[in-house]
Structures are given as C-alpha cells and as structure tokens.
C-alpha positions, 0 to 999 in steps of 0.5 A, spaced: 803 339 347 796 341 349 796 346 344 797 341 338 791 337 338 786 340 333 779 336 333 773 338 327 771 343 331 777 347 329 776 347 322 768 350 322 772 357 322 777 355 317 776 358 311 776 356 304 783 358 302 787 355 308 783 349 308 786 348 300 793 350 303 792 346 308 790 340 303 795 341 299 801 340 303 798 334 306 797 331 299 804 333 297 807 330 303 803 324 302 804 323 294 811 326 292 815 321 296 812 315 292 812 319 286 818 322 286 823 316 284 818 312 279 818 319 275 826 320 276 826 313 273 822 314 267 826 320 266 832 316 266 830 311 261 826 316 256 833 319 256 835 313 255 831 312 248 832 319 246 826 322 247 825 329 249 822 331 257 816 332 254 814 324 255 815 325 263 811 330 262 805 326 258 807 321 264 806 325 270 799 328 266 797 321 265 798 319 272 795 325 274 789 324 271 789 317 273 788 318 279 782 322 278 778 316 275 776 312 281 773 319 284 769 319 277 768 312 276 765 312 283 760 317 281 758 314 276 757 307 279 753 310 285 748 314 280 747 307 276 746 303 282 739 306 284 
C-alpha cells in the first residue's frame, strides 16, 4: 500500500500528456455515472415524440457547454469586481 500514496510531488515530473489523461478519466469517473441516465432518459422521450437522436446530441452540447459557464462567468465577475 505504500506504494499507492501519490502527493503533489508526483506530479512536478508528470508531464502535459499524462496529466489530461489522468484528468480526463478522472472527469469521466465522476460525470458519466450522473449523466448517463438523465441522457437515456431524454433519448427515450425524444424517441417518444418522434424527433431524431440529433435533439439528445443538441441535449448533451447544451449540457456541455453549460457546464463551461460558471468557469467563464467566474472570470468575468473576478475582473469586474476590482
């Protein structure tokens, strides 16, 4: 088990291709359990109302880009506040 622990000294010699890997897994982990069924389930009722899977792909954008926003929103409000 010694051998698990992994502190910030670890990462100074990580470079920038294993730390977006190591970044995007761990995003994965965390997001595809809670987005998985709410997409299924829009999937299902566009399906439902006759429209094509392009309305879960314009879902899952919207979704994507939403969550984008507060990082945005954040800089924008640091840099008015002065």
């Amino acid at each position: 088990m010694r051998g698990m622990v992994m502190d910030y000294r670890d990462l100074a010699g990580m470079g920038a291709l294993e730390f977006l890997a190591m970044w995007i897994t761990m995003m994965a982990a965390m997001m595809l359990p809670t987005i998985v069924p709410m997409v299924l389930s829009h999937h299902a009722v566009a399906l439902r109302r006759g429209q094509s899977a392009l309305s879960t792909l314009a879902f899952v954008t919207g979704y994507m880009l939403r969550l984008k926003l507060p990082t945005f929103d954040g800089h924008l409000n640091q840099s008015n506040t002065g």
